[in-house]
N, C-alpha and C positions, 0 to 999 in steps of 0.2 A: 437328323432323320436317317434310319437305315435304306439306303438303296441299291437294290440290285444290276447288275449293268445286265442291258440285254442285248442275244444275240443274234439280233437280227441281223440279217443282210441285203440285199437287193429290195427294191420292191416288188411284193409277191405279184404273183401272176394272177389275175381271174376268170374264169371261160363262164360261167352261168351268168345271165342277164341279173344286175341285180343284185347279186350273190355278196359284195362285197358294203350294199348300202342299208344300214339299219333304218331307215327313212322312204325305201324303198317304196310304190305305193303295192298297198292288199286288199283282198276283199276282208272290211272287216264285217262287223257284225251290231246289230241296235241292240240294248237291252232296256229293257220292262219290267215293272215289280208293280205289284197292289198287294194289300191282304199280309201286310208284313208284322207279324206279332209275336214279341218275347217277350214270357212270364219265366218268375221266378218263384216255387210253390214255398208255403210261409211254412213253419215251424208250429207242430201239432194243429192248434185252431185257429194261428194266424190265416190271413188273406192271403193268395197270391200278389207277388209285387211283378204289374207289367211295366218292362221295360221300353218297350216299342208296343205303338198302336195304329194299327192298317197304315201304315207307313206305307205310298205312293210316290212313283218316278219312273224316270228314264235319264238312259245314256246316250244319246244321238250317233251315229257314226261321224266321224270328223268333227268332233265338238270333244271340251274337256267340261265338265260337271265336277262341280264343285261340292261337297256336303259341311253345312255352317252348323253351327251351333256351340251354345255356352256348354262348360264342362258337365256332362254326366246325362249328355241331353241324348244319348244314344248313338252319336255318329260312327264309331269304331264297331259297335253291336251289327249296325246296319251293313256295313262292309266286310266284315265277318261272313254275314249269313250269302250276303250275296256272292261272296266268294267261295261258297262252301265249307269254312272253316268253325261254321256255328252250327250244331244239328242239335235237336231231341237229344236230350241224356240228362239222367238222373231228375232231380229238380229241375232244370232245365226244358223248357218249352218253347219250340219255334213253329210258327207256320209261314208261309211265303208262297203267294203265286207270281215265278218268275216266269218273264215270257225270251227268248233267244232270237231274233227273226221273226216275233212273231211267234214262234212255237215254246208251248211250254215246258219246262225242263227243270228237271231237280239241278241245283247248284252243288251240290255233295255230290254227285255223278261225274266219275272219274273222267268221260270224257269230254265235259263242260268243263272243268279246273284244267284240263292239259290246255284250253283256248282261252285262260285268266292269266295274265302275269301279276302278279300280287309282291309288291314291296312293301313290307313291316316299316313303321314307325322305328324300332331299334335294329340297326344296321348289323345284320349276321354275317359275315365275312370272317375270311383266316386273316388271322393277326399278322400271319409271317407271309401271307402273301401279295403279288404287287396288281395294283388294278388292272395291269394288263394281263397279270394271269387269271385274276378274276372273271374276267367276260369272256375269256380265251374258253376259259375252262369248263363255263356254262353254254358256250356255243355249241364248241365239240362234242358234248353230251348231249344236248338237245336239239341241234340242227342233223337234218336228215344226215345216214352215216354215206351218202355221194357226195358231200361238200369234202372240198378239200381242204388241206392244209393253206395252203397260198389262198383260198376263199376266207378259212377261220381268219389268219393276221391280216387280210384286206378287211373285212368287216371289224375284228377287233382295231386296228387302228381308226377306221372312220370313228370308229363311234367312241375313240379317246377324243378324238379330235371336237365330237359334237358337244361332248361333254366339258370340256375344257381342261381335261385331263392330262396331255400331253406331256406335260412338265414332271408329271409324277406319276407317270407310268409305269416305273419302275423303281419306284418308292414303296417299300411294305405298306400295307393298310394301318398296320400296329391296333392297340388294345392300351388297356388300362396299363401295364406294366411294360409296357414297350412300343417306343415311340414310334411315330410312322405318319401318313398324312394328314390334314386336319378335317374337321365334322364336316364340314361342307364338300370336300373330296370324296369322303369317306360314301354321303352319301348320294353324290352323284356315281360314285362307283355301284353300289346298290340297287339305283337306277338303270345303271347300264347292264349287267348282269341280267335283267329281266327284258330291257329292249333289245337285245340284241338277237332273240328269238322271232321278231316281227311279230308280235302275238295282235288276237283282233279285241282283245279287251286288256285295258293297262289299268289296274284298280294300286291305290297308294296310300297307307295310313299316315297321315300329317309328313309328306315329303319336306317341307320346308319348317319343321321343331329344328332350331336350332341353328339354323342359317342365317349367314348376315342378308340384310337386303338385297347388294349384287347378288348375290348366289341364288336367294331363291327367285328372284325376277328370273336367272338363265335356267334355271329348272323349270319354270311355268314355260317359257319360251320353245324347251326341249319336247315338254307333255304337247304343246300347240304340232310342233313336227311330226310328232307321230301322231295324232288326232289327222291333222293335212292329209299323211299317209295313208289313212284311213283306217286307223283304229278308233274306237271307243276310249275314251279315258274318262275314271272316275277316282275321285279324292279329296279323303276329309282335310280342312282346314282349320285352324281354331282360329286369328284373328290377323287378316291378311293386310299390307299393307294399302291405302287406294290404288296405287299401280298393279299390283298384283291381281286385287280383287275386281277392275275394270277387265283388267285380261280371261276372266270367264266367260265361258257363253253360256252356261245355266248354275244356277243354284239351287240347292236344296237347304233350305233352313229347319234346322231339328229343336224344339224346344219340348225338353220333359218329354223326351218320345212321341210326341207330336209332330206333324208336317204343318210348320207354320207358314213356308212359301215357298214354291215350288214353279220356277217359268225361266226369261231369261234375264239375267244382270240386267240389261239395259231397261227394263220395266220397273225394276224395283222403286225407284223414287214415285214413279206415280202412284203402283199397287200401297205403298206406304203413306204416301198422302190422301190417297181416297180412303184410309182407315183413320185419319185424323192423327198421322204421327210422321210428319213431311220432313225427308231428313234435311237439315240445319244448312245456309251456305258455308262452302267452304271448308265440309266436314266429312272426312273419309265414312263412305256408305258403310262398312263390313261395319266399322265402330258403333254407328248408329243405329243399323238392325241390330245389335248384340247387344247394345243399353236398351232397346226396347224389348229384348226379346228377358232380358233377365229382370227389371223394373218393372214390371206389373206382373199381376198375379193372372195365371192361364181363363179363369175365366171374363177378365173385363178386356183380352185380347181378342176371345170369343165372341163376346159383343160386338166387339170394335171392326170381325170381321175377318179374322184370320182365322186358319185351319180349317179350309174350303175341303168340301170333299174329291175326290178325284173322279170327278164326271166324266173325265174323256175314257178313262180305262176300265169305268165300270160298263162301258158298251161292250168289251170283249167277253166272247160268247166260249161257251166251256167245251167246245166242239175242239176249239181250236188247241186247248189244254192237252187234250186228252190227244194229240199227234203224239205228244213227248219229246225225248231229247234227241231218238234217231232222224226225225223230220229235220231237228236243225242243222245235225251234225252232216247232213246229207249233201245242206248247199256247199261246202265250204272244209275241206279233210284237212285244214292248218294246222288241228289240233292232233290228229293223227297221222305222225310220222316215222319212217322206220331209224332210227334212233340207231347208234353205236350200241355193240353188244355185249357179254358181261364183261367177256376179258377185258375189254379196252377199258371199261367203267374200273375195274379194279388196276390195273394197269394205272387210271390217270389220276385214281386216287391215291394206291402206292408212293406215288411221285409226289402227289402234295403233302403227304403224309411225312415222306423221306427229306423234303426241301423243308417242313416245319419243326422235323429235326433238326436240321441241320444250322436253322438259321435261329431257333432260339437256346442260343449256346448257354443261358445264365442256368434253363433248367436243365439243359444235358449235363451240363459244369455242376450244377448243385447234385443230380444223381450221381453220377462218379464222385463226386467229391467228398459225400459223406460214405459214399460204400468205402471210398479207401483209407478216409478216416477213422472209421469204427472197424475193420477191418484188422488194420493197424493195430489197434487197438487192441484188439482180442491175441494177435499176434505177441503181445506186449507181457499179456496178461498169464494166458499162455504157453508163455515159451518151451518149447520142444519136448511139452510135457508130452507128444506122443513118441517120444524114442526115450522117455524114462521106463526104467523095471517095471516086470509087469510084477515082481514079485511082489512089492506093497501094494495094498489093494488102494490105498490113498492116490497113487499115481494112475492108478485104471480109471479110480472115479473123475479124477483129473482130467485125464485124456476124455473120458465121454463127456466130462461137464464141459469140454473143448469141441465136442462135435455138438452139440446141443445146444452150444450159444450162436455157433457157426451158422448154424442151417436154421434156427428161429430166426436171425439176422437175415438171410435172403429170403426171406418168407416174408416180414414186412418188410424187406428194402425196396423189395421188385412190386409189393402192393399198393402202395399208398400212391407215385409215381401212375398207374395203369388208373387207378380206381379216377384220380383226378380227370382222365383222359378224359371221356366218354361222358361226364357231364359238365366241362368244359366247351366240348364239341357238340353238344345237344341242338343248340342255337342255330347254329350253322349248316347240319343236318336235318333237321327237322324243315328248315326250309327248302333245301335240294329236294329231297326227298319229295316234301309234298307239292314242289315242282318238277319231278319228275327226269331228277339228273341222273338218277341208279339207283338200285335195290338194294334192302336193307343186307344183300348178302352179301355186294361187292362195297360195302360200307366196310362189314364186319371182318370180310377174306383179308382187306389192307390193313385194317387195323391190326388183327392179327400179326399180319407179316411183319409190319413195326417193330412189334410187340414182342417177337421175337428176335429180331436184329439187337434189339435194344437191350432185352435180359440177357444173350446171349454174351454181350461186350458188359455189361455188370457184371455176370457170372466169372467174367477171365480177367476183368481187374480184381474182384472181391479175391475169387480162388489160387491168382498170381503171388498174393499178399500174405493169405493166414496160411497155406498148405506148407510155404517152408520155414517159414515162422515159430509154427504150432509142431511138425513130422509128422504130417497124419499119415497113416502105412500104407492104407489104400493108394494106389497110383494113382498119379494128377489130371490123368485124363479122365477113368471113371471116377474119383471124387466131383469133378468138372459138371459132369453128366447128372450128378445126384441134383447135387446144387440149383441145375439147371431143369431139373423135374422138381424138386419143390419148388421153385421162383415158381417156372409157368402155370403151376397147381394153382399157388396163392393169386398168383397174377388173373385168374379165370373166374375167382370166387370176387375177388373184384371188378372185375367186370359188370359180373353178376349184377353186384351190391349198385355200379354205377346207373347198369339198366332200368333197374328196379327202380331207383331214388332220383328224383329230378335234382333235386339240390346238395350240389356239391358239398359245403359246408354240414348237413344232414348224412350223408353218407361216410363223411368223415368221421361224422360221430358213433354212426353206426361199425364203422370197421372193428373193432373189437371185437363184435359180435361172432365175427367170420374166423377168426382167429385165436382167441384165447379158449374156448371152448377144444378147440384141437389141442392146446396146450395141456386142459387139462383131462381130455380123454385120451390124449396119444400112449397110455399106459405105463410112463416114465413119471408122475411126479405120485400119480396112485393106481395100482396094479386094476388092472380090468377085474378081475374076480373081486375087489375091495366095492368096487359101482353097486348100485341098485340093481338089480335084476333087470329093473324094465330101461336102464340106462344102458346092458351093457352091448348092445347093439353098435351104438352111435362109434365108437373108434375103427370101424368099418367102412365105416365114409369119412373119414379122415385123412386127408393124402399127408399129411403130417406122421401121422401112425407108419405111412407106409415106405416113404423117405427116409424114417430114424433108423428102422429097421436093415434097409438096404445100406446106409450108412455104418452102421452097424456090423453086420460081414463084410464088410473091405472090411474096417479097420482090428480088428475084432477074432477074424475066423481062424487067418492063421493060428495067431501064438493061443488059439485055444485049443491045437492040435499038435502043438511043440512038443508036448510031454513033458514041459520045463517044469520051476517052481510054480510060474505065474500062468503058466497055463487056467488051472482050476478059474483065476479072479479071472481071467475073458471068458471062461463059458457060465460063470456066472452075471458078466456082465450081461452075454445074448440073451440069458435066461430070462432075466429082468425084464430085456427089451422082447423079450418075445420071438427074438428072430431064429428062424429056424431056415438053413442051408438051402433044403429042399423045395423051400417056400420062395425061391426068390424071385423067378419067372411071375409068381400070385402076385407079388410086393408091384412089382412093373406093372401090371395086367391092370392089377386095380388102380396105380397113379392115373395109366392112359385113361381108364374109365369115367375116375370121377371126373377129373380137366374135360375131356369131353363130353359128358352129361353137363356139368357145370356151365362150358362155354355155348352150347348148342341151347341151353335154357337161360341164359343171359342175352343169345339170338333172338327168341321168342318173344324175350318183355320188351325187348327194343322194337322189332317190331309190333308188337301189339300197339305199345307205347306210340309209335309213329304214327301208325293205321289211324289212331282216334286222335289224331293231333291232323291229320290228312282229311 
């Protein structure tokens, strides 16, 4: 396992009461639901398909609630909506009367989800970072911006400690392709990262997929803590063991979107024996409502007695609805906090951004490595055909078919690298975000900043390599500079493509699109005047078009004012390429433009993208 050493020192200091205990006690908050119903509309004259039907419950303060049920019975739908992560759209229909305190409140209401901590089923976490930086990092962004430092590592260490972390605290999380702590670390780290805000509702999609027995007993143990504390906690389960599942104080059992039982664990064997279905001696309960609930068919369970309606909630009277969310938000501001500001957000994201460079050497090692190898290679290929005669026109076409392999080379070198980034990172953003760690601009400002550290050290291995290799005439510092405007060009259409496209593999496919199109309107392998009329637009938005060009006079302008033999073949070269002298300030003006149109509407899809993922 990769570990990082940390450098802590002393034990920090804390002055706020509290400040340093994840367990700490709060006011939390009761939730309430009736009237919970998703359909799904059919295809032309099909039926709609309901998924959930008046689905009833609650979440007690200082109690963990459970939600059971056999696969596809609705439990992750349920905890979606109620976490606000499930709204009206498209096909898609939900209705839900949730109650807060007793007042009614939309769950999609930004400031109802700031007082959710919501932990995924699949564990979003940075690969290259270590679970102390994990909760570190979600603290300092979510904990009011008065807590201090010496408060963040008092509180991050407790709550390594509660979790049973301690050992690999400074052990990367890792990922499929790089090794780091195991599933059960991983996601008790995923755990911590949300408690460690103190929130008054802890909602959890199957916390314990994938865990050995010890582990998820100390996870239900952990939920019990902060329950104590005086949060709500709610989460689905699919088949617990009887230690586990004795450790609930309610359940909710979901069968085919139905509430087939609804009160507390310790009642269930009589409610199940006074339906004529007594679980067995000696036989784990979760097991035996799970065979009963999948073994008969919904309606002779109806007979038999289950899927009661929820008499107690249908007493609440629509006065009380019609308060809304500011009634609830009134008793209790946990949810609204003044929060660290952008700089710090971009600032702490920089950092994770700069350490997950740093720390997955194989794909820093593989960018450099192939840039210097095909590099090389053109170098090879190439050789010093730019200080041959200009007099043969063979050695002109030479030289340009040497800057044209050059600069299509950083165009996809710096692309495919960037485009992987950002739906890579989707996972792991998309949950900050719509827990409310930073904006999607101190997202995009670090990204950026990467993004350039990173082309900027390709551009000066790749241009260290071919420029004396090849003689290209232009000076190495603005050859450098080209290079380094078309990467970032190509780098921003990727982006783009990344925002746009949730799946990596799909976007991958798609990149051609972004790219060969400029190859073949850049005006070099067929003249703009040869286009369609209504095509010949397009090599105007091409920062390809406008890189060759600028490349083009460095290499180009002199010896086509020498007056020599070879002068004529370089002004026919520019001719070709279109570059005109006077034009070059335009050449620049338009790279800046399109990269920034480009990246500013690769901004937009992301957030959009986020907004309805929030």
């Amino acid at each position: 396992m990769f570990a990082i050493m940390s450098d802590k020192g002393s034990e920090p200091k804390v002055s706020a009461l509290g400040a340093d205990d994840p367990f700490f006690p709060r006011e939390g908050k009761s939730l309430m639901w009736k009237n919970v119903n998703m359909s799904i509309a059919g295809k032309k004259d099909e039926e709609s398909k309901k998924l959930l039907h008046n689905i009833w419950g609650e979440v007690p303060k200082k109690e963990i609630t459970a939600i059971m049920g056999p696969s596809g019975a609705g439990k992750s739908s349920l905890l979606n909506i109620l976490a606000g992560r499930t709204r009206t759209k498209g096909n898609l229909t939900v209705s839900a009367d949730v109650r807060l305190d007793d007042f009614g409140v939309d769950p999609t209401d930004v400031e109802v989800r700031k007082q959710i901590a919501f932990v995924a089923q699949d564990d979003s976490l940075t690969a290259t970072a270590t679970p102390r930086e994990c909760i570190r990092f979600s603290a300092k962004l979510r904990l009011p911006r008065t807590t201090t430092d010496d408060e963040l590592d008092a509180l991050t260490t407790r709550m390594l400690e509660a979790l049973g972390l301690t050992h690999c605290a400074d052990t990367i999380v890792g990922g499929a392709l790089l090794k780091g702590i195991s599933g059960g670390e991983r996601k008790r780290t995923s755990v911590g990262v949300e408690l460690v805000t103190k929130p008054a509702l802890v909602f959890l999609d199957e916390p314990t997929s994938g865990l050995d027995s010890y582990s998820a007993t100390q996870l239900v143990d952990i939920l019990h803590k902060v329950a104590n504390a005086g949060s709500s906690v709610l989460f689905t389960i699919h088949q617990p063991s009887s230690e586990i599942f004795n450790a609930f104080d309610h359940l909710l059992l979901l069968n085919k979107g139905h509430v087939m039982y609804n009160g507390s664990v310790n009642k269930i064997p009589q409610y199940f024996e006074a339906r004529n279905h007594p679980v067995p001696p000696n036989f784990n309960p979760a097991d035996w409502i799970m065979d009963v609930a999948q073994t008969n068919p919904i309606e002779q369970l109806r007979s038999d007695g289950f899927f009661e309606n929820d008499r107690r909630f249908s007493q609440l009277g629509t006065s009380m609805r019609m308060l809304g969310a500011k009634g609830a938000m009134d008793d209790s501001r946990e949810g609204d906090v003044d929060t660290v500001g952008f700089s710090t957000q971009v600032r702490m994201l920089f950092v994770r951004e700069w350490k997950n460079t740093k720390r997955d050497t194989s794909a820093l090692g593989a960018r450099l490595g192939i840039s210097l190898v095909m590099n090389a290679l053109f170098g090879l290929i190439f050789w010093q055909v730019g200080n041959l005669s200009n007099d043969i026109m063979d050695n002109t076409s030479s030289h340009f078919g040497a800057l044209l392999m050059v600069i299509l080379s950083q165009m996809f070198g710096t692309a495919q690298p960037t485009l992987f980034a950002i739906p890579n990172q989707r996972p792991v953003f998309l949950r900050e975000y719509s827990t409310n760690h930073y904006s999607v601009g101190a997202y995009f400002i670090s990204r950026f900043t990467v993004e350039v550290i990173e082309t900027s050290l390709q551009m000066l291995v790749a241009t260290s390599i071919h420029y004396p290799m090849i003689g290209f005439q232009n000076n190495f510092f603005s050859f450098y500079i080209v290079n380094f405007a078309v990467a970032m060009s190509s780098s921003a259409f990727a982006v783009l493509l990344g925002c746009v496209v949730d799946d990596p593999k799909l976007s991958q496919e798609l990149l051609p699109l972004c790219f060969v199109p400029q190859m073949l309107f850049a005006g070099f392998f067929v003249p703009v005047e040869s286009l369609p009329y209504w095509l010949q637009w397009v090599p105007y938005i091409c920062s390809l078009t406008y890189g060759l060009k600028i490349a083009l006079l460095g290499d180009f302008l002199d010896c086509s004012e020498s007056g020599d033999a070879g002068s004529q073949n370089c002004i026919t070269m520019l001719a070709r390429g279109g570059a005109v002298e006077d034009e070059l300030w335009w050449y620049w003006l338009s790279i800046a433009a399109i990269f920034w149109f480009t990246r500013l509407l690769g901004l937009y899809f992301l957030k959009k993208k986020a907004s309805v993922f929030y």
